[in-house]
C-alpha positions in Angstrom: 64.9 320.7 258.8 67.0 320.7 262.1 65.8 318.2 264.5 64.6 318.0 267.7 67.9 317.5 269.8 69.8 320.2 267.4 67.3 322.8 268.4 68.1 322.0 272.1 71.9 322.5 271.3 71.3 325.8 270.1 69.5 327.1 272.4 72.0 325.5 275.4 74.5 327.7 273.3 72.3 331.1 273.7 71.3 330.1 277.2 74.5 327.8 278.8 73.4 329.6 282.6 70.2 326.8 282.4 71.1 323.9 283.9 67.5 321.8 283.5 69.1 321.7 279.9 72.2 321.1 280.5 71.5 318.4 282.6 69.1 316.9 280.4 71.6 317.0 277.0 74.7 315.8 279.2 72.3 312.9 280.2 72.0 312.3 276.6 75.5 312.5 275.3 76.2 310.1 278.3 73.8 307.8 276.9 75.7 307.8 273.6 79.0 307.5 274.9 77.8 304.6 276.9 76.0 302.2 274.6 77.3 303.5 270.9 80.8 302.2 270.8 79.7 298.7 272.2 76.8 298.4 269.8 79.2 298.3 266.9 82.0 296.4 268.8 84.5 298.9 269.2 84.3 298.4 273.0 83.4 295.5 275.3 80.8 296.0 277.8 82.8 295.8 280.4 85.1 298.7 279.3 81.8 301.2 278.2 82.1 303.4 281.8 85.7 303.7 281.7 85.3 305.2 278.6 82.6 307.5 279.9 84.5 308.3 282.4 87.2 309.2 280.4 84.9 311.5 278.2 82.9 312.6 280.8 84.8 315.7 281.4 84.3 317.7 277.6 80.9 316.8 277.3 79.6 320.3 278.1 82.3 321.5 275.8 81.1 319.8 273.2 77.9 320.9 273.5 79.3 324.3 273.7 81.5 324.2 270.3 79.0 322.0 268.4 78.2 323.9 264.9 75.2 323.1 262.9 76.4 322.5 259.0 73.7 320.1 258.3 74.5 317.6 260.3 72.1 316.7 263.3 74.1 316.7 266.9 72.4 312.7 267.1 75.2 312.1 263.9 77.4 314.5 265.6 77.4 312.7 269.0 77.6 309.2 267.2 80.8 310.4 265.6 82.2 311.7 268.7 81.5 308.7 270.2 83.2 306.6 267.8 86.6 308.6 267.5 86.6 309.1 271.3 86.5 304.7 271.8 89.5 304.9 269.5 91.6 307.1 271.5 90.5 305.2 274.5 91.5 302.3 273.0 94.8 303.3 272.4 95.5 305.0 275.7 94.6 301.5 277.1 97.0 299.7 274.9 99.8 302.4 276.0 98.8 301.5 279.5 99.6 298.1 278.5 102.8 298.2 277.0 104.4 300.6 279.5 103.2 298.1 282.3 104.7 295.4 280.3 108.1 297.2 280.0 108.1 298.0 283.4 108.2 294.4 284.5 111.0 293.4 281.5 114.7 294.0 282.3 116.3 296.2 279.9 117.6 293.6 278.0 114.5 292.1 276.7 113.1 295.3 276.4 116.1 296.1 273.7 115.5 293.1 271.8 111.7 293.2 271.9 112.2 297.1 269.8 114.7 295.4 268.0 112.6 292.6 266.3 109.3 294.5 265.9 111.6 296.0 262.7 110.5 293.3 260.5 106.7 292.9 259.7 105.8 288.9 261.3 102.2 288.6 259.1 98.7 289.8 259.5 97.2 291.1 262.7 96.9 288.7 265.2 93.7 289.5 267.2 90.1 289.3 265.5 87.7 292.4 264.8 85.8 291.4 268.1 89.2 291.8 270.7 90.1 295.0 268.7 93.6 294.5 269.8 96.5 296.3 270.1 97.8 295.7 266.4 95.0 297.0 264.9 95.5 300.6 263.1 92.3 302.3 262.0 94.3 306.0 261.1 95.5 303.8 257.7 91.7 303.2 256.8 91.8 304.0 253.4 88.9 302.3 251.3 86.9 304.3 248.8 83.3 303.9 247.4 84.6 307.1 244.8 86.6 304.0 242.4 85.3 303.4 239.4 84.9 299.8 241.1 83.1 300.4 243.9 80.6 302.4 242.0 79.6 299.5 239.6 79.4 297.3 242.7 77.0 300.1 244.4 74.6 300.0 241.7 74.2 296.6 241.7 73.9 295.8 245.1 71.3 299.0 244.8 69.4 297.2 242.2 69.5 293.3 243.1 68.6 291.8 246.2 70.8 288.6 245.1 74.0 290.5 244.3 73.7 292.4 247.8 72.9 289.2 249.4 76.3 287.2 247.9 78.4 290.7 248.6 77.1 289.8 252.5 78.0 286.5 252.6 81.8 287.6 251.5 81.9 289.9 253.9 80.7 287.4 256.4 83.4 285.2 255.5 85.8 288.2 256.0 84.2 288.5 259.8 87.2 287.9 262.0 89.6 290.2 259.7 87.4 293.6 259.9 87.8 296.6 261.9 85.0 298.9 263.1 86.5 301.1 260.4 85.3 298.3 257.8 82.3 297.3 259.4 81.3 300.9 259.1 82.1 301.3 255.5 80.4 298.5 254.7 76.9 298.7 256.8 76.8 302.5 254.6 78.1 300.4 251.2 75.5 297.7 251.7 72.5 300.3 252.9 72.8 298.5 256.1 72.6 299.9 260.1 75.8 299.2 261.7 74.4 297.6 264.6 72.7 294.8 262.0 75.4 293.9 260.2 77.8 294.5 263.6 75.7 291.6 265.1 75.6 289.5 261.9 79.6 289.7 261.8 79.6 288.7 265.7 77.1 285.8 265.2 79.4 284.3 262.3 82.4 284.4 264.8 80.4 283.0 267.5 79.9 280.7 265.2 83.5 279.8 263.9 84.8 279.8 267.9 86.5 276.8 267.5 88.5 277.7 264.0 89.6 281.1 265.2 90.7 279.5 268.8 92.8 277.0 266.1 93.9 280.3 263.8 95.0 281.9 267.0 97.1 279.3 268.3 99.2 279.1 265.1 99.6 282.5 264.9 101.3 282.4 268.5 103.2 279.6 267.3 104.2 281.4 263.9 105.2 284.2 266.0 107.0 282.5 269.1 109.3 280.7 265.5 109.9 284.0 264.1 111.5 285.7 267.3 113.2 282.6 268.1 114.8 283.1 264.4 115.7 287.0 265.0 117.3 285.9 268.1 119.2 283.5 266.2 119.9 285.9 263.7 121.6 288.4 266.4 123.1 285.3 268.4 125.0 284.3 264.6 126.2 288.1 263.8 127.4 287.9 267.4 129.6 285.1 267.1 131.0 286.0 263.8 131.9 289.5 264.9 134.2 287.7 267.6 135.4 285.0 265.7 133.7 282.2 267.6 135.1 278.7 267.1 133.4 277.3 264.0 131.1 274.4 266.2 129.3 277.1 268.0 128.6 278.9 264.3 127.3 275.9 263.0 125.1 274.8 266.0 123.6 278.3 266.0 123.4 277.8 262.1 121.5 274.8 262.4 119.0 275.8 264.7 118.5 278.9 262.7 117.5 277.0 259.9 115.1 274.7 261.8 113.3 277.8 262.7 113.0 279.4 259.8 111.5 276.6 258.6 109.1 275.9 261.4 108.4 279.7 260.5 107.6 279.4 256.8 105.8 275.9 257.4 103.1 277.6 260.0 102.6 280.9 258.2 102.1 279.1 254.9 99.2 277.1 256.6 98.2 280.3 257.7 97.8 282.2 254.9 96.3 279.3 252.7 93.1 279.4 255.2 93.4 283.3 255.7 89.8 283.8 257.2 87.9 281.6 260.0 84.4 281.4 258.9 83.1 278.9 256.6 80.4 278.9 254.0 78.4 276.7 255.9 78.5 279.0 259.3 77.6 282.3 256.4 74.7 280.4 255.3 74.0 279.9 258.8 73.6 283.7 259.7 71.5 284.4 256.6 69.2 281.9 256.8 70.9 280.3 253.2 71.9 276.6 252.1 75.6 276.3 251.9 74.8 275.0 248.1 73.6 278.8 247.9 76.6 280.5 249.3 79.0 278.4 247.3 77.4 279.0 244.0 76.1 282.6 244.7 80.4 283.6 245.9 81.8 281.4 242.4 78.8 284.1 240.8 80.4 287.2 242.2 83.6 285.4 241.8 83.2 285.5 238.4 81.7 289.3 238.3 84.7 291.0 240.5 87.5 289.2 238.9 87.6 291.5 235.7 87.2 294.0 237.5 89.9 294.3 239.5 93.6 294.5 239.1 95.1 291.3 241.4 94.2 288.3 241.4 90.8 287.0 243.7 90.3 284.2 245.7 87.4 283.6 247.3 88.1 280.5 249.9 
């Protein structure tokens, strides 16, 4: 049955010269564009009529070249929304970066392409920023695998299974995406917007650990450039056939950041996540007693299942 709003659409097409309906389904699209993308934490607030007016323009096209397949314009529109915060998103962190190379002298500029080469770790900015290192085009999770399957079923058929497959994903909170959030509100037989506002509350939440997580990263990352400048600064004095004290003073610094390097990103990656079983517990209304033996339970399920190795901190 075609709803309501589809109908509108329709007719709109067979009869664009009315402008009571246009006005009335461009008012409604606005809506979307406006309040969609910051429900599910794509956008901040602040950002939600830039980005309107940044769409603001096709609206009436879209209306226009909308075809019915089955899907009602309310999921169309929701869609558009969604893909259209992305592209905003990224024309804002273009913006950025061409305002920042603007201000660096051609030198820096050279050595900061130079040393984005090498891959420094994990992205640095949590789901709620939505930074500039995040890259939703390489979403590719499934629920097709064999895997995923099994896992739908059971969280389908046992409120305690779904409710431990929450609390992971809670603990997960400051490394998701939209694109994840999304995939796993439909996996879960969730709304967005609910488990969008659980995953914000367990942040909240875990301020004070991400602020912490945050500031070794920058450290990590100030080390690791410091090393690759090292590294050029080395090749350069080798190529000239530098007197052997400067090698070795270069040399030794080199390795004093490479180990500063390895020290912080190894603390980094043996507490990958932010939130604590305690703070999931928290957002569920659960005992941490119940998380910790309810994740060692799905623990226990996953890890045949899959082909690495788990580990559920």
């Amino acid at each position: 049955m075609i709803s309501y709003l589809t109908q509108k659409v329709l007719q709109f097409q067979k009869e664009s010269e009315s402008l009571t309906l246009r006005e009335e389904l461009i008012r409604y699209c606005q809506i979307v564009i406006y309040t969609y993308p910051v429900s599910i934490k794509i956008i901040d607030q602040e950002e939600a009529s830039e980005l309107l007016l940044y769409v603001f323009p096709r609206l009436e096209t879209l209306l226009l070249t909308f075809t019915y397949n089955g899907v009602p314009f309310e999921n169309y529109m929701k869609k558009i929304a969604f893909l259209q915060a992305h592209s905003f998103n990224k024309m804002k962190r273009k913006e950025i970066r061409r305002f920042a190379c603007d201000q660096l002298p051609h030198e820096d500029i050279e050595y900061f392409i130079y040393s984005q080469h090498i891959e420094t770790g994990p992205p640095m900015t949590p789901h709620l920023t939505y930074g500039s290192e995040n890259n939703y085009e390489d979403f590719s999770w499934s629920s097709e695998t064999t895997v995923s399957l099994d896992i739908q079923k059971r969280v389908h058929t046992s409120a305690p299974f779904k409710r431990r497959m929450l609390h992971l994903i809670l603990l997960c909170s400051d490394l998701l995406t939209p694109s994840h959030i999304s995939f796993l509100a439909t996996f879960l037989e969730m709304k967005e917007i609910e488990l969008a506002n659980m995953i914000t509350k367990a942040i909240e939440l875990s301020n004070k650990r991400i602020l912490s997580k945050n500031e070794n990263k920058r450290i990590r990352d100030s080390h690791y450039f410091e090393k690759e400048f090292l590294v050029r600064e080395k090749e350069y004095l080798l190529s000239v056939e530098a007197h052997p004290y400067y090698i070795d003073r270069v040399e030794r610094k080199l390795e004093k950041e490479s180990r500063y390097y390895k020290q912080v990103n190894k603390r980094l990656k043996d507490c990958p996540t932010a939130v604590t079983h305690l703070n999931a517990g928290k957002v569920t209304g659960s005992p941490k007693g119940t998380v910790d033996s309810g994740l060692q339970a799905l623990f226990n399920y996953l890890k045949p299942l899959v082909d690495e190795k788990v580990q559920i901190m």
